[in-house]
Backbone as a chain_set.jsonl record, in Angstrom:
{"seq": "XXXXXXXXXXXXXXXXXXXXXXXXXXXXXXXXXXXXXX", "coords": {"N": [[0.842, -1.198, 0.0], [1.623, 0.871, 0.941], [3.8, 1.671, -1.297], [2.208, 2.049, -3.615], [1.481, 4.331, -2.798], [3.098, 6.651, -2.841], [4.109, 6.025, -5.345], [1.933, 7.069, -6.57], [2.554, 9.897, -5.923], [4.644, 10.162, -6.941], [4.026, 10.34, -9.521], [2.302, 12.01, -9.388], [3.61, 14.623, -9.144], [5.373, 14.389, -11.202], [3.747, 14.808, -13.267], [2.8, 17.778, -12.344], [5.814, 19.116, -12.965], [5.531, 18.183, -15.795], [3.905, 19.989, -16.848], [4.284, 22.209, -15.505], [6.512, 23.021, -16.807], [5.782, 22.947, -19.475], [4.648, 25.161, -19.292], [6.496, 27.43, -18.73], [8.173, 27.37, -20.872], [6.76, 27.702, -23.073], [6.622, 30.755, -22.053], [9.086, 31.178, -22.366], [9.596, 31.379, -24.987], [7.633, 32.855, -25.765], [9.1, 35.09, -24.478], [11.484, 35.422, -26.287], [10.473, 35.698, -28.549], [9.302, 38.327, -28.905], [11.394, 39.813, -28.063], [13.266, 39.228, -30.369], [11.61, 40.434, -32.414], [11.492, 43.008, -31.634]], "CA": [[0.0, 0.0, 0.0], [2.594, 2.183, 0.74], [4.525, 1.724, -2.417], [1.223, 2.71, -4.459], [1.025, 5.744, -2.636], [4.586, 6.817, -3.433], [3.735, 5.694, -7.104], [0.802, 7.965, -6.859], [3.059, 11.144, -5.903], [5.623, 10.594, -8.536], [3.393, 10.354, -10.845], [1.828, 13.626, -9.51], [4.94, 15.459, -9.183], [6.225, 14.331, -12.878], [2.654, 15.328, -14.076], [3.162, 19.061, -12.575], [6.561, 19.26, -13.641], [5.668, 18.507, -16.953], [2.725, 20.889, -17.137], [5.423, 23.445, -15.612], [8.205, 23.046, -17.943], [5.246, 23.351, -20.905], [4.587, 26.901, -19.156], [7.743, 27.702, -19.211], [8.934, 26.566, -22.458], [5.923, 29.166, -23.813], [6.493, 32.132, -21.88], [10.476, 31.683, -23.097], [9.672, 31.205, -26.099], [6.988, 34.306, -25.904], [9.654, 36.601, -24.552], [12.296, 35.835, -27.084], [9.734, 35.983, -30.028], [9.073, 39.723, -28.613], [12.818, 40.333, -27.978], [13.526, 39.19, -31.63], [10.446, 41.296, -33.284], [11.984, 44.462, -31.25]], "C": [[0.878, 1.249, 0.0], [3.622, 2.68, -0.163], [3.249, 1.92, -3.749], [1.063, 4.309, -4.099], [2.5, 6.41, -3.247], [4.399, 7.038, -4.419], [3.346, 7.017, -7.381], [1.395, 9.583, -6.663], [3.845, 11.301, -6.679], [5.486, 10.922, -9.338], [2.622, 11.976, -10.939], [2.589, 13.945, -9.949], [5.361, 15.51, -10.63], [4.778, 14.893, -13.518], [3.174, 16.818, -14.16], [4.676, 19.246, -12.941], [6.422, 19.111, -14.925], [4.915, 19.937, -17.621], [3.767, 22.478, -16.807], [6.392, 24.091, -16.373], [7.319, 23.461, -19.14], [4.986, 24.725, -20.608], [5.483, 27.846, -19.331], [8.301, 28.507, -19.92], [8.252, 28.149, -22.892], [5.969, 30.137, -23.67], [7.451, 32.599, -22.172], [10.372, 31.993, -24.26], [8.47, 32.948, -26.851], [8.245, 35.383, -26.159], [10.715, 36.435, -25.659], [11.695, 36.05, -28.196], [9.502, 37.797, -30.102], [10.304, 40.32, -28.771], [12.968, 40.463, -29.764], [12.727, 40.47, -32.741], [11.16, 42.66, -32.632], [10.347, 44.994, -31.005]], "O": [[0.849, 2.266, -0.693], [4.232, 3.739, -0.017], [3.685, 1.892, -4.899], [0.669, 5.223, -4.824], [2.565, 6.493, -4.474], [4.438, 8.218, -4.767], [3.925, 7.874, -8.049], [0.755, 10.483, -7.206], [3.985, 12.384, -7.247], [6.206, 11.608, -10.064], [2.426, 12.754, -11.873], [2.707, 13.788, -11.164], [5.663, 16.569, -11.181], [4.99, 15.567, -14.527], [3.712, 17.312, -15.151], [4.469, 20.143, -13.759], [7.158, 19.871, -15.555], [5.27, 20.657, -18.554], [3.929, 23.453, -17.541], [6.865, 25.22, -16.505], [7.837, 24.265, -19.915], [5.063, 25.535, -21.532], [5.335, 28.899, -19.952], [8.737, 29.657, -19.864], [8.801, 29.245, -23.008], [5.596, 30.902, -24.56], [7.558, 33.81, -22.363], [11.053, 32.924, -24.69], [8.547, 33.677, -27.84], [8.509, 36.11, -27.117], [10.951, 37.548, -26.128], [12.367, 36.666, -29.024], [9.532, 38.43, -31.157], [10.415, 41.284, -29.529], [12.822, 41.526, -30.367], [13.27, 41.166, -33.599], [11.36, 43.484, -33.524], [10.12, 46.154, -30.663]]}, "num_chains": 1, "name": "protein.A"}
């Protein structure tokens, strides 16, 4: 039981980390598209 729960937070954790890193990614990718355009 206690190695499902575990499971069950990794799996959170790597969820929001991915969901983080895709926020990220977009708002870098915003500001250098702005930087670039001047």
């Amino acid at each position: 039981m206690r190695s499902l729960l575990l499971f069950s937070v990794g799996v959170f954790c790597g969820v929001v980390l991915g969901v983080c890193g895709v926020w990220v990614g977009c708002v870098v990718f915003f500001v250098v598209a702005e930087t670039a355009a001047g």
